[in-house]
C-alpha positions in Angstrom: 18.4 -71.3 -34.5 19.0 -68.4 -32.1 17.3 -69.0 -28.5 15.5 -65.4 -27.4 16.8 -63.7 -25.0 15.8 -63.6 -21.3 14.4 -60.5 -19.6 15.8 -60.7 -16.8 13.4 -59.9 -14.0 16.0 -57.2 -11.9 16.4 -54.9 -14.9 13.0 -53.3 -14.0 13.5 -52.6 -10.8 15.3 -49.0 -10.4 18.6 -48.9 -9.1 18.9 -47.7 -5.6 21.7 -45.3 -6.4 19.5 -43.9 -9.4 19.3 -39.8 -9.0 15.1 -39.2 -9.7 15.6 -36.0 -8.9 17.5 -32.8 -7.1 16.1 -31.7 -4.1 17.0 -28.5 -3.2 17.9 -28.1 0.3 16.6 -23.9 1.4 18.0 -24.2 4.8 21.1 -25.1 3.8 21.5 -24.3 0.0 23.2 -20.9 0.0 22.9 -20.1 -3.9 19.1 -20.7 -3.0 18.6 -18.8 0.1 22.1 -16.8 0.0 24.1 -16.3 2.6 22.8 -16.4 6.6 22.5 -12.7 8.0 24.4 -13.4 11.0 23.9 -9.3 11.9 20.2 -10.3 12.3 20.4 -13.1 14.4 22.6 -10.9 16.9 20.5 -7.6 17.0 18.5 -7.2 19.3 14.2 -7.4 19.6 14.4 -3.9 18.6 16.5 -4.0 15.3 14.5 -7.7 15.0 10.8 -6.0 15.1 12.2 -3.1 12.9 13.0 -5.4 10.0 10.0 -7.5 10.7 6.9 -8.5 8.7 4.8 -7.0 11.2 6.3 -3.4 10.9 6.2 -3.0 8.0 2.6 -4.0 8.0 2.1 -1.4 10.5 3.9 1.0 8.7 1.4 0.7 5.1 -1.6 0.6 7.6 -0.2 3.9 8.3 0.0 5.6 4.6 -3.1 4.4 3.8 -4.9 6.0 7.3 -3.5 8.8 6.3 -3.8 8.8 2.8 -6.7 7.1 0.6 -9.0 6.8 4.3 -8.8 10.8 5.3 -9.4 11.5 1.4 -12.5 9.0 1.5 -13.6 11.1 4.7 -13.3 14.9 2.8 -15.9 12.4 -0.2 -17.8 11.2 2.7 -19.1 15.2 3.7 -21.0 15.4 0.7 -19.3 17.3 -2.4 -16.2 17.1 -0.2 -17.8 20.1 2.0 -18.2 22.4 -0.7 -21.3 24.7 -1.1 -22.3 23.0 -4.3 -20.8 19.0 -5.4 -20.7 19.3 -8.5 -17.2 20.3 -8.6 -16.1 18.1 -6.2 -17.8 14.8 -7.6 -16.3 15.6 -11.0 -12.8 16.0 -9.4 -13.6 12.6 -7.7 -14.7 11.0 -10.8 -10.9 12.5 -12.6 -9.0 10.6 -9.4 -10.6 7.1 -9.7 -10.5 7.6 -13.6 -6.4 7.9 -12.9 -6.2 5.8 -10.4 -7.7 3.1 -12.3 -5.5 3.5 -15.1 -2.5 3.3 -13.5 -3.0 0.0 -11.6 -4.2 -1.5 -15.0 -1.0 -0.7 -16.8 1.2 0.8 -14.7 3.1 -1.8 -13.5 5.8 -1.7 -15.0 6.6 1.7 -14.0 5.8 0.4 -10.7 8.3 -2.5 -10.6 11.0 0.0 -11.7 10.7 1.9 -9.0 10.5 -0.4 -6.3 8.1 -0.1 -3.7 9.9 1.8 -1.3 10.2 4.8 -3.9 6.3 4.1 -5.0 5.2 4.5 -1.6 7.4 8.0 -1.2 5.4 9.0 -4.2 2.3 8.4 -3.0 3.0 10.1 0.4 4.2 12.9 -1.4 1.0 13.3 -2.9 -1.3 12.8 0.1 -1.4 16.1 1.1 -2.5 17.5 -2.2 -6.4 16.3 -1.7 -6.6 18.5 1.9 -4.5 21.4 0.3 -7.1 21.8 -3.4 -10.4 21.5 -1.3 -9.0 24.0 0.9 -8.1 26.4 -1.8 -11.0 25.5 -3.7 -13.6 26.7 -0.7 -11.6 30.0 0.6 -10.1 31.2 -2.8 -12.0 29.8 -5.5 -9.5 28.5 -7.4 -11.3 25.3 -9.2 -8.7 24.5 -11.7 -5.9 23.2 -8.6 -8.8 20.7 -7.3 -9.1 19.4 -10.2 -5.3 19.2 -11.1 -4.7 18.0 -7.6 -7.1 15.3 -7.6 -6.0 14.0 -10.6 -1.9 13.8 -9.5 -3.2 11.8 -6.2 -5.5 9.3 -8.4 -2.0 8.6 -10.0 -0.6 8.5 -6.2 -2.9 6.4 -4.8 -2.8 4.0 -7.8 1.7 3.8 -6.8 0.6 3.2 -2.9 -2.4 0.2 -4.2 0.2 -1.9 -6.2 2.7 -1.3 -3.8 0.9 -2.4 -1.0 -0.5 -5.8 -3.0 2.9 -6.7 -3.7 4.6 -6.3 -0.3 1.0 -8.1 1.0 1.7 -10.9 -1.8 5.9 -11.2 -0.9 6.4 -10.1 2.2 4.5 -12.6 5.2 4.1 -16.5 4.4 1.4 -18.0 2.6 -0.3 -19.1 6.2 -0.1 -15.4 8.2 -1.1 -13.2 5.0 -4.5 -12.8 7.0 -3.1 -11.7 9.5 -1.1 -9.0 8.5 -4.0 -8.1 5.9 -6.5 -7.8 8.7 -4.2 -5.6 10.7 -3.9 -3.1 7.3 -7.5 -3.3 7.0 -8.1 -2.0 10.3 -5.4 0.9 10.4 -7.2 2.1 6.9 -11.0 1.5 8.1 -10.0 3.7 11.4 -9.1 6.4 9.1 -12.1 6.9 7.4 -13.5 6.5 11.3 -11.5 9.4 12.8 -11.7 11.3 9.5 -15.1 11.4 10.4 -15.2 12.2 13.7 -13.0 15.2 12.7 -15.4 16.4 10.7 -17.9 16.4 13.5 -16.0 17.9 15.9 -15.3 21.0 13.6 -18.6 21.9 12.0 -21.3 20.0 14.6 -22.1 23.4 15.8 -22.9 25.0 12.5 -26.6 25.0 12.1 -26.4 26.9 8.5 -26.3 25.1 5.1 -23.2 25.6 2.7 -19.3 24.6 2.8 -17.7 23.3 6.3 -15.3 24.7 8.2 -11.9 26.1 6.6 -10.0 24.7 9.5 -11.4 21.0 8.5 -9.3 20.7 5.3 -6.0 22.1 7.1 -6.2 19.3 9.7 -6.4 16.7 6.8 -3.2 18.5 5.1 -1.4 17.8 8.6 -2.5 13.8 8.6 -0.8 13.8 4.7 2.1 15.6 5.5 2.7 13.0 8.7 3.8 10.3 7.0 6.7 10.9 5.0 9.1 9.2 7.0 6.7 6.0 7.2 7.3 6.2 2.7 10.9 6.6 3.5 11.0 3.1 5.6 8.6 0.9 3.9 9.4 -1.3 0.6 13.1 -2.3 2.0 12.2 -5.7 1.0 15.6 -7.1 1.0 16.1 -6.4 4.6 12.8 -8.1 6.0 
């Protein structure tokens, strides 16, 4: 009669020099991490900040002060300034409409580009909303506000994915408030001094129509500004 076999009581236990798992080393693991910038670590503070989080935080802050803030300050007048709003809100209604479209399904145009080259084509647009209600008040010409509006609703929809994605990738997980705070502020201070511009140029009109020519030129120089910001922003792989 065959005896049963024995369990013997150490086969349960897991061998010491049993692999549970492979842990991944990202200070050390260069197929992980890639190669250590030795360049970086020798620049100096300058070169340092320039590649930083921090600037280029500073530096979408900046687009969006001079971009979706000074055109939320032409809305804020009322019909953007115009002698009658009904132009104006139905050219506002077109660049939200657009807008809206292309952060819903326009990202994978937006991840082909890169953010560096969405952020030049917002910037390139910023201008345009100054420039039509400009033209629209002196000239006349209604169908250019319209067009316009509806080009920087496409714009501004390349600058608010962009600027998700470098806020989602770019700081760590435990300073993202930080850096989001300081964008807030830059954009909030535009709508602030966008404001204040419009004071200071038509405060000393007591008649009712249209503001100041003048106004929208100043708003044309704030969009054309920051092209060079667009041109440094988005170089992800270097911050």
């Amino acid at each position: 009669m065959a005896t049963p076999s024995q369990t013997n009581p150490d086969d349960n236990k897991v061998p010491q020099e049993t692999t549970l798992g492979t842990s991944i080393s990202h200070a050390y693991d260069g197929e992980v991490l890639g190669e250590i910038d030795e360049a970086y670590l020798r620049a100096p503070k300058f070169s340092k900040f320039y590649r930083g989080v921090l600037f280029q935080m500073i530096l979408f802050g900046a687009l969006s002060f001079v971009g979706p803030a000074m055109s939320d300050a032409i809305s804020n007048l009322g019909g953007g300034g115009l002698s009658t709003p009904y132009l104006a809100n139905l050219a506002n209604g077109l660049q939200y409409a657009a807008g809206c479209l292309l952060t819903l399904f326009g990202g994978p145009l937006i991840n082909k580009f890169g953010i560096k080259w969405s952020c030049i084509v917002a910037a390139v647009a910023m201008p345009l909303a100054g420039s039509a209600f400009y033209v629209s008040a002196r000239y006349h010409v209604d169908w250019y506000l319209l067009t316009a509006r509806v080009i920087g609703g496409f714009a501004s929809g390349f600058l608010y994915v962009a600027e998700t994605t470098a806020m989602l990738s770019y700081p760590k997980a435990n300073d993202r408030g930080f850096y989001l705070g300081i964008w807030s502020a830059m954009r909030n201070s535009g709508s602030v001094i966008g404001g204040a511009i419009n004071f200071s140029n038509n405060h000393s009109q007591a008649n009712s129509g249209g503001i100041a020519w003048s106004t929208y030129l100043i708003f044309v120089g704030f969009g054309e500004s920051r092209h060079p910001d667009a041109s440094q922003s988005g170089r992800g792989q270097r911050v």
